[in-house]
C-alpha positions as semicolon CSV with decimal commas, in nm:
position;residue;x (nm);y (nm);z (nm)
1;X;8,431;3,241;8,596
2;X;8,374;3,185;8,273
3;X;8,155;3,442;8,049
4;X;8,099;3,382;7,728
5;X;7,750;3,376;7,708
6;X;7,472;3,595;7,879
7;X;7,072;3,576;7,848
8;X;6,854;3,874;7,884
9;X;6,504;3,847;7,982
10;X;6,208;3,999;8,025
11;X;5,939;3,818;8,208
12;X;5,575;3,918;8,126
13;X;5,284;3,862;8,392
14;X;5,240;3,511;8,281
15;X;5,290;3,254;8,062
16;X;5,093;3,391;7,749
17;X;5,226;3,601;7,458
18;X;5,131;3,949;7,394
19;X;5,042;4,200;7,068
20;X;5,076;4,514;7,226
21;X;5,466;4,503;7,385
22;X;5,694;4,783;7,380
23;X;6,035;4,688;7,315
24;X;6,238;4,732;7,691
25;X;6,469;5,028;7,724
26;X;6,618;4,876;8,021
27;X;6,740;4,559;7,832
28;X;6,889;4,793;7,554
29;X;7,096;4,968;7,849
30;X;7,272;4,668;7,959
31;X;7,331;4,470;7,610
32;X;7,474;4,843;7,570
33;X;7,709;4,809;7,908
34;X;7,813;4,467;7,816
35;X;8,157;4,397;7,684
36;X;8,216;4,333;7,346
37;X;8,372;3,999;7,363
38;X;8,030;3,823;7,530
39;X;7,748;3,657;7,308
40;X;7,414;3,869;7,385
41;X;7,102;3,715;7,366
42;X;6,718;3,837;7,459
43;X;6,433;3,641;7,514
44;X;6,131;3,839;7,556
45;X;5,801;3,710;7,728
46;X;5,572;3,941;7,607
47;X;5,602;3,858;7,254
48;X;5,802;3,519;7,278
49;X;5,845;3,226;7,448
50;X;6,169;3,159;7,631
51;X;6,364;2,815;7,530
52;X;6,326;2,564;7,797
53;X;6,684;2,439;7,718
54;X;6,847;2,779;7,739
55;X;7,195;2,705;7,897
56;X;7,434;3,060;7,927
57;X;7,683;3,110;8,175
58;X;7,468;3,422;8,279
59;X;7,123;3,531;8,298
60;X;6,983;3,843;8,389
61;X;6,629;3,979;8,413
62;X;6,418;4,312;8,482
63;X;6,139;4,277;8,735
64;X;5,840;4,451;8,789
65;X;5,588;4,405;9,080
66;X;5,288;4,287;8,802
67;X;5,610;4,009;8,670
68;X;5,769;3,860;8,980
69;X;5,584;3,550;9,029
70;X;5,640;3,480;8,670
71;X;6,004;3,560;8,725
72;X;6,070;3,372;8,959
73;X;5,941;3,053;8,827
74;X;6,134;3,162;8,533
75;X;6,477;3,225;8,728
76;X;6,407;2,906;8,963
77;X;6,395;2,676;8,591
78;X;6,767;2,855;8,516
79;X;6,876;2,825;8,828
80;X;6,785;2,452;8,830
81;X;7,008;2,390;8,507
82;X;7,344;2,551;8,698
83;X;7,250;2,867;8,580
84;X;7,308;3,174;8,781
85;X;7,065;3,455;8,780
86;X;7,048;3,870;8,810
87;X;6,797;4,027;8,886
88;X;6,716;4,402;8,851
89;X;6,416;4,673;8,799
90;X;6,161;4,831;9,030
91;X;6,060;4,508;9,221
92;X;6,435;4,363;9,342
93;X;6,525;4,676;9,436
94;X;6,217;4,787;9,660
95;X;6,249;4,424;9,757
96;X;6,628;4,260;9,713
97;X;6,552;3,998;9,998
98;X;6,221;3,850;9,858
99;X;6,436;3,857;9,536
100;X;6,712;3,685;9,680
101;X;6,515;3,387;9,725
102;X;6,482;3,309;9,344
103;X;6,832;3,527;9,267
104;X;7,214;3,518;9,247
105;X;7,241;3,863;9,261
106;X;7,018;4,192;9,265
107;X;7,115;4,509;9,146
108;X;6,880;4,816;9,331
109;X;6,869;5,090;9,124
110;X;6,979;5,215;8,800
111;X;7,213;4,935;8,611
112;X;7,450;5,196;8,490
113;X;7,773;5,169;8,666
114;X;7,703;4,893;8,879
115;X;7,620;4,642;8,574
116;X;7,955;4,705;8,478
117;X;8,127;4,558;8,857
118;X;7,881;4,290;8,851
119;X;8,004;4,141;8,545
120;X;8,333;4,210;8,664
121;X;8,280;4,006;8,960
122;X;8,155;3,723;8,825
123;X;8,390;3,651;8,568
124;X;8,652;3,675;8,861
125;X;8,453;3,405;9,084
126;X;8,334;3,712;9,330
127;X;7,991;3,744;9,283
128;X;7,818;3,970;9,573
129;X;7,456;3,943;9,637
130;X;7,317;4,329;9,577
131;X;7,516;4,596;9,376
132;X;7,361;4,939;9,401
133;X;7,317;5,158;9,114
134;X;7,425;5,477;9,066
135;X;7,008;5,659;9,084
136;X;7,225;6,037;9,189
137;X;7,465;5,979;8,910
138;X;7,503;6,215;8,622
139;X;7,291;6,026;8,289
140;X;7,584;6,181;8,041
141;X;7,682;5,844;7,928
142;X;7,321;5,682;7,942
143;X;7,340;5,492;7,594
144;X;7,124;5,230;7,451
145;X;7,183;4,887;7,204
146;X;6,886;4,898;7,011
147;X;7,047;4,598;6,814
148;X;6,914;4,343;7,068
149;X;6,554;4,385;6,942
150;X;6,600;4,272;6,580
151;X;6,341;4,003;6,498
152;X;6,121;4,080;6,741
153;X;5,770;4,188;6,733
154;X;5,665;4,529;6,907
155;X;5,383;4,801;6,845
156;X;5,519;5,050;6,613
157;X;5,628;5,298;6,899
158;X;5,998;5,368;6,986
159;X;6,051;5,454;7,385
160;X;6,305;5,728;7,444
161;X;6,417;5,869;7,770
162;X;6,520;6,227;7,831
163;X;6,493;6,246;8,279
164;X;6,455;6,021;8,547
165;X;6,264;6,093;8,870
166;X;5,948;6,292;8,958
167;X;5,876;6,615;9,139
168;X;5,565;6,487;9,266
169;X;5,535;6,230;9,500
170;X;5,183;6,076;9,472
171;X;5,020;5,841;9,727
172;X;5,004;5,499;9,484
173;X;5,314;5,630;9,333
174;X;5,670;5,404;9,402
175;X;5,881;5,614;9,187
176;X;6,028;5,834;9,499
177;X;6,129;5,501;9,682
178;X;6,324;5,422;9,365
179;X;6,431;5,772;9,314
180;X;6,437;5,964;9,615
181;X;6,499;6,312;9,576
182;X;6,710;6,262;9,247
183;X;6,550;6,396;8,917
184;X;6,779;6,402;8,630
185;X;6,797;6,461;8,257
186;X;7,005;6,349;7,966
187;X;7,231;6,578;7,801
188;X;7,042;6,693;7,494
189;X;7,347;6,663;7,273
190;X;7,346;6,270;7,347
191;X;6,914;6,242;7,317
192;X;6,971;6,428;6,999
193;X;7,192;6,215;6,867
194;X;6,967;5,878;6,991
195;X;6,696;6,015;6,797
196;X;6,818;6,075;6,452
197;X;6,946;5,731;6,494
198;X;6,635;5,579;6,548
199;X;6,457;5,782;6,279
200;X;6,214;6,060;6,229
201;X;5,947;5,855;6,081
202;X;5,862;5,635;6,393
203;X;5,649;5,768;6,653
204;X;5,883;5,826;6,966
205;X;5,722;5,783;7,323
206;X;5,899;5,952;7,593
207;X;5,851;5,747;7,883
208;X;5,964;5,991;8,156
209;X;5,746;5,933;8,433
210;X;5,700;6,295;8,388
211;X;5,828;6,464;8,118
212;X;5,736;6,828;8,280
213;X;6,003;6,833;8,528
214;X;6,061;7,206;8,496
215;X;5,956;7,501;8,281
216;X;6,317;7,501;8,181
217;X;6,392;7,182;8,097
218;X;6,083;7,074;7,897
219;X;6,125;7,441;7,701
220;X;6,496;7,345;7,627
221;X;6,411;6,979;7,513
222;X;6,110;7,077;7,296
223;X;6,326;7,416;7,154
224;X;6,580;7,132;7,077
225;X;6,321;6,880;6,888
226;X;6,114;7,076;6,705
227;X;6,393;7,074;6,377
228;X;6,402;6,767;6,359
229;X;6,041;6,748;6,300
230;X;5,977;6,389;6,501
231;X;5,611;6,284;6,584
232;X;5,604;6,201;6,939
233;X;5,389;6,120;7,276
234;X;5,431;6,153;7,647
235;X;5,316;6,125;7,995
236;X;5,292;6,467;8,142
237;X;5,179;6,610;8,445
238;X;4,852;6,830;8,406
239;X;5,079;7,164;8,528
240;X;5,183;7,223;8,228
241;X;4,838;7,323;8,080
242;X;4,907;7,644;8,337
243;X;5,089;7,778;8,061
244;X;5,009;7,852;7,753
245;X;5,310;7,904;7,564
246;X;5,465;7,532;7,652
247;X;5,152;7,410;7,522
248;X;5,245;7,611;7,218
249;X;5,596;7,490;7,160
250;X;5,456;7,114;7,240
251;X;5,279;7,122;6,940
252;X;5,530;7,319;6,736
253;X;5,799;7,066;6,832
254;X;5,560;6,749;6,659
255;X;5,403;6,636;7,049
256;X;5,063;6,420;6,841
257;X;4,907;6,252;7,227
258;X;5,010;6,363;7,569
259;X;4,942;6,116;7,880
260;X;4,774;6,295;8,148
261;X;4,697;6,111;8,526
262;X;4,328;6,277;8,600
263;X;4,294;6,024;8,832
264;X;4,028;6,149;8,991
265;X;3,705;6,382;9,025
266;X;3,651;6,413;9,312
267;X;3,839;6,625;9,524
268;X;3,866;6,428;9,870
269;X;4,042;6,132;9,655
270;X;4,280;6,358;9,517
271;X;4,400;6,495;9,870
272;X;4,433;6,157;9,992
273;X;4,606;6,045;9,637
274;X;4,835;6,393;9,778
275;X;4,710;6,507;9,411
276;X;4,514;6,798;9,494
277;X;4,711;7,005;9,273
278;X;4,566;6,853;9,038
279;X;4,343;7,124;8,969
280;X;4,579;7,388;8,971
281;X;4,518;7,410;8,553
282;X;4,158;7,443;8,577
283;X;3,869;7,214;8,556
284;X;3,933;6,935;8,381
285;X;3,719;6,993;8,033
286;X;3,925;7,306;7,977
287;X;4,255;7,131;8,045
288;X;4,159;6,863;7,760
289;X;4,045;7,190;7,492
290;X;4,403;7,359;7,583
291;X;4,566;6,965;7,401
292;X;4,276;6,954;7,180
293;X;4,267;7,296;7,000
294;X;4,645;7,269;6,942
295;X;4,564;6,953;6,760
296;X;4,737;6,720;7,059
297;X;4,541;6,419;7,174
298;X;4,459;6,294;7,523
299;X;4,517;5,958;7,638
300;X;4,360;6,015;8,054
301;X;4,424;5,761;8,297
302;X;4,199;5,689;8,611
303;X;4,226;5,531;8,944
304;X;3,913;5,378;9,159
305;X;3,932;5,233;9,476
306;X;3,989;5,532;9,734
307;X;3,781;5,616;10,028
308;X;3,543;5,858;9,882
309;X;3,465;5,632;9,561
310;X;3,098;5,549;9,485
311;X;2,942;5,415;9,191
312;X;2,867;5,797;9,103
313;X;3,183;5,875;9,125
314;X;3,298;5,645;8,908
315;X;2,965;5,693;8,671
316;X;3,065;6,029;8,687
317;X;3,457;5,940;8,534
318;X;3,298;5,792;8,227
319;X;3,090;6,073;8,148
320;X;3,339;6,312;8,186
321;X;3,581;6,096;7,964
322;X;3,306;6,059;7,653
323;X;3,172;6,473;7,672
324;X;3,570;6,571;7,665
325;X;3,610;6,377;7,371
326;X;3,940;6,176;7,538
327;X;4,101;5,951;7,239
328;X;4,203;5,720;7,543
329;X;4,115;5,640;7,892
330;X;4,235;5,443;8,072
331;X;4,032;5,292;8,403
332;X;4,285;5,138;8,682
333;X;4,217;4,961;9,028
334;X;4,378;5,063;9,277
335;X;4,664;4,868;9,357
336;X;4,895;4,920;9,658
337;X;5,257;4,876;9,480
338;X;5,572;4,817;9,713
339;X;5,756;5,134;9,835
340;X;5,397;5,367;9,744
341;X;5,246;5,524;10,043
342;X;4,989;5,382;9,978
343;X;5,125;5,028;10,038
344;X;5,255;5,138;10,338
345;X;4,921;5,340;10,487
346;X;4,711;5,061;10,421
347;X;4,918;4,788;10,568
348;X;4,950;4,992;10,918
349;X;4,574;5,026;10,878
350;X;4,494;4,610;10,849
351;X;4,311;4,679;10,523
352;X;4,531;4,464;10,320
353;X;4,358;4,109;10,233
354;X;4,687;4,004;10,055
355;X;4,994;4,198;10,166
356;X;5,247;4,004;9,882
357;X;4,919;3,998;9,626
358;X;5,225;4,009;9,367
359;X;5,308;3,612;9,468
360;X;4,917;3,523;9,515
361;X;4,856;3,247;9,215
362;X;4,483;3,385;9,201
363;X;4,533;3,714;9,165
């Protein structure tokens, strides 16, 4: 089949525009994986609106749970003008069949790899309906086309991505149903190079789901960083704060705001988050002094909604966010995600009012 043109999308959770989007690594990895000889194009939801007359010979999407209804109505409208769709991200692959429905093709897992066949199917007429990625394959060629973003509007923030996978596997957490096992990291020769291309004078965001995947590792990226003298933020598991000398060479190597899940104060929601080392670093005022007095801010994330919440407990979140002085907080409901535990525990328990909440037009 013919392939001369190819749409990239990103669907946001609904039809408005936003002023906070992050430009999409994801959508850089494929316009990267694409051959040279096909006409590229990205239209991004979050900060633009899609044409209603867009006409490729291929379009392909990433999904999230929070922007499948949305893209779906967007992939039904291309599908409706002859135009197949492929879909990809957390949400097809946790889900490929519901996908299906609105899809030509779904590829579960990372795109590296299996991008590559699908396009070589369908320009020879052999399209199959769900190419796996490659999530235990080496990340030495993991590259990115930041090209695809000129024109577009994003916060001042450039995502970079040295591992993939957890160690942890948290109860609202999906990542180890996307994962697995599998916990990689990029060559530091290639992340070097990524970085001095994008610049030293942007604020980088690492957005490792969690950037502390061993001792090792983190000393060998930050050891590896700190010359080039980058200003950068992460999300990072409150371990680290165990020792001292990381914390050290996080500052030294330019870290300005780490990302820390506190989720939690009280204890029983943290054993049934299967967080309770949690407080393995101490209480949680001395973790936040360890960031602060090495001049490193601390953006703390929340979640309410388990069993042993109360309005104390939560009264009791806020206070401890203002008296620790936390630059950001951030307050979530709890949301059972496909492929989380959590999803799965509640279901088997009948407390779910909505199981596919994702497709619900009031939520």
């Amino acid at each position: 089949m013919n392939l001369k043109r190819l749409t990239l999308l990103r669907p946001n959770m609904g039809d408005h525009r936003s002023s906070d989007g992050m430009l999409p690594l994801s959508i850089a990895a494929l316009a990267a994986r694409t051959p040279a000889d096909v006409d590229v194009r990205f239209f991004d939801d979050v900060v633009e609106r899609i044409p209603v007359d867009d006409t490729p010979d291929l379009a392909a999407m990433t999904v999230g749970t929070f922007t499948a209804r949305r893209a779906y109505v967007i992939a039904d409208a291309y599908r409706s003008r002859g135009v197949p769709v492929v879909m990809g991200g957390y949400h097809p692959s946790l889900l490929p069949e519901e996908a299906l429905a609105h899809a030509d093709a779904v590829v579960v897992g990372d795109a590296e790899g299996s991008w590559e066949r699908l396009l070589d199917d369908f320009r020879r007429g052999t399209l199959r309906r769900v190419y796996t990625g490659g999530n235990d394959r080496p990340m030495d060629d993991v590259r990115y086309d930041r090209r695809i973003f000129r024109g577009k509007r994003y916060v001042p923030v450039e995502p970079v991505q040295y591992s993939r996978g957890c160690r942890f596997a948290c109860d609202f957490c999906s990542i180890r149903s996307f994962y697995r096992d599998s916990l990689r990291h990029r060559p530091l020769a290639g992340m070097l190079n990524e970085l001095e291309q994008v610049g030293t004078r942007k604020m980088i965001f690492f957005v490792d789901d969690n950037l502390f995947g061993s001792s090792q590792t983190l000393a060998e990226l930050l050891d590896a960083i700190r010359p080039l003298r980058i200003r950068w933020s992460c999300q990072i598991s409150i371990d680290v704060a165990r020792d001292d000398r990381l914390l050290d060479r996080m500052a030294a190597a330019g870290c300005q705001l780490a990302l820390i899940g506190f989720e939690s104060l009280s204890p029983e929601n943290l054993k049934q988050m299967a967080k309770p080392w949690n407080r393995v670093a101490g209480d949680y005022h001395s973790v936040v002094r360890k960031f602060h007095d090495r001049g490193m801010a601390v953006y703390g994330t929340f979640v309410f909604g388990y069993d042993a919440d109360t309005a104390e407990t939560i009264q009791r979140s806020l206070d401890f966010a203002l008296e620790a002085r936390l630059e950001i907080a951030n307050f979530n409901p709890l949301t059972p995600t496909p492929g989380s535990p959590l999803y799965d525990r509640l279901l088997g328990e009948g407390r779910m009012l909505s199981p596919r909440w994702w497709l619900d037009p009031d939520y």
